[in-house]
Kinemage of the C-alpha trace (Angstrom):
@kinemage 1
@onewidth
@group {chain A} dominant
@subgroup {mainchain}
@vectorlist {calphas} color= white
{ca unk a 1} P 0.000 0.000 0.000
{ca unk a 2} L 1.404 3.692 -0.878
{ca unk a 3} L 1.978 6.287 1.870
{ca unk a 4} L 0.905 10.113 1.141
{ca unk a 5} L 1.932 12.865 3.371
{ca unk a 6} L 0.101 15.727 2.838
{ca unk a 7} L -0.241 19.112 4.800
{ca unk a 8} L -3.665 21.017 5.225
{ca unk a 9} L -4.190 24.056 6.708
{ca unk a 10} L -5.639 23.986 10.500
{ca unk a 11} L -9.396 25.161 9.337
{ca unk a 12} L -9.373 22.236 6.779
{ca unk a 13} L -7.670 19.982 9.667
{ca unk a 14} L -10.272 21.069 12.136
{ca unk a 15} L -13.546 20.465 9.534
{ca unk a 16} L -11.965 17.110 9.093
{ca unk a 17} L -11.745 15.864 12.202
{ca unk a 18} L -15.064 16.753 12.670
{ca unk a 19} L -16.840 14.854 9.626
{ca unk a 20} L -14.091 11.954 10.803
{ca unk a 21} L -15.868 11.914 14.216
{ca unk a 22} L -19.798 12.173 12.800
{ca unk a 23} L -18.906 9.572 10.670
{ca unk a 24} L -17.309 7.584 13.270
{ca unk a 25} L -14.221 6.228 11.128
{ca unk a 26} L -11.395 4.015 13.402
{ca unk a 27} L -8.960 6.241 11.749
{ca unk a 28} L -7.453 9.433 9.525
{ca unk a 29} L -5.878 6.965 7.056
{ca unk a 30} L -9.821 5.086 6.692
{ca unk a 31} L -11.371 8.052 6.200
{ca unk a 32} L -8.876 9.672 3.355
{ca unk a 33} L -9.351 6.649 1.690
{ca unk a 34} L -13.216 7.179 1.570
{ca unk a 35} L -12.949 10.680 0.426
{ca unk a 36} L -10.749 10.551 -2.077
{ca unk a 37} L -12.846 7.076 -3.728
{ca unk a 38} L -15.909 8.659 -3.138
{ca unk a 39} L -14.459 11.330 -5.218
{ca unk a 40} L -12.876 9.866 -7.816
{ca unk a 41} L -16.087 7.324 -8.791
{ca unk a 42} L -17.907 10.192 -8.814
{ca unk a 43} L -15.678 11.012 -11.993
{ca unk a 44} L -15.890 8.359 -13.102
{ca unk a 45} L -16.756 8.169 -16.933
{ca unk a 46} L -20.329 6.638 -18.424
{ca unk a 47} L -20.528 3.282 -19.793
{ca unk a 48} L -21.712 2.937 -23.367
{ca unk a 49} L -24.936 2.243 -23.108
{ca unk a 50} L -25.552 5.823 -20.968
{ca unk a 51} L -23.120 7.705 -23.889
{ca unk a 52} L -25.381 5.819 -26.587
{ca unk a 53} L -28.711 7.163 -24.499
{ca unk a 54} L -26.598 10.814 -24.029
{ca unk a 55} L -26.245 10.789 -28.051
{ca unk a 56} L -29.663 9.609 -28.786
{ca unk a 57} L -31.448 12.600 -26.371
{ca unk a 58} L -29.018 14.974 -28.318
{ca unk a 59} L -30.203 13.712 -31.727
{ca unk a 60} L -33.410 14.020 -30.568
{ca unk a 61} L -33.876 10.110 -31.186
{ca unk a 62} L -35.974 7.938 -29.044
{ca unk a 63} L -38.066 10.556 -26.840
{ca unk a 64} L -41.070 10.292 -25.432
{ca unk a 65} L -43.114 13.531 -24.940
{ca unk a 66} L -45.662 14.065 -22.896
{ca unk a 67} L -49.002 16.858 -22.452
{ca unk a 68} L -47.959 16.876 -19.037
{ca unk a 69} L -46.249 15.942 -15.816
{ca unk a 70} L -49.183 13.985 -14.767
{ca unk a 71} L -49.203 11.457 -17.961
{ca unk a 72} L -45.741 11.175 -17.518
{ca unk a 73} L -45.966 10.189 -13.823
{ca unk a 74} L -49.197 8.129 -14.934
{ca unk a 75} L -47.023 5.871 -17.542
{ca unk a 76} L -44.588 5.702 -15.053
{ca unk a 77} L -46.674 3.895 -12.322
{ca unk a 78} L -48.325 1.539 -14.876
């Protein structure tokens, strides 16, 4: 496993130790870890199937429009 040393300033030190203790983690090192992988899938790209869908909605292919919110949520329930 790597080892990062990193310097924060004490604001930044003091909000973290905070969210560390609401969140209960057993240690610094744990909760890095979930930060910075919470952060980075959050990047992470789309499969092809949801770029597909992406292209589709921008070439105006495959849509469904509706009179209104309610026959939307209607079709939605069926």
């Amino acid at each position: 496993m790597a080892t990062y040393n990193i310097s924060i300033n004490d604001e930044l030190a003091e909000e973290f130790e905070l969210y560390m203790k609401r969140k209960k983690y057993a240690s610094r090192s744990e909760c890095f870890r979930d930060l910075i992988r919470e952060k980075i899938l959050s990047k992470k790209r789309p499969n092809k199937e949801t770029l597909q869908a992406m292209q589709d909605i921008e070439d105006g292919k495959n849509l469904t429009f509706y009179d209104s919110a309610e026959d939307f949520f209607n079709e939605v329930e069926a």
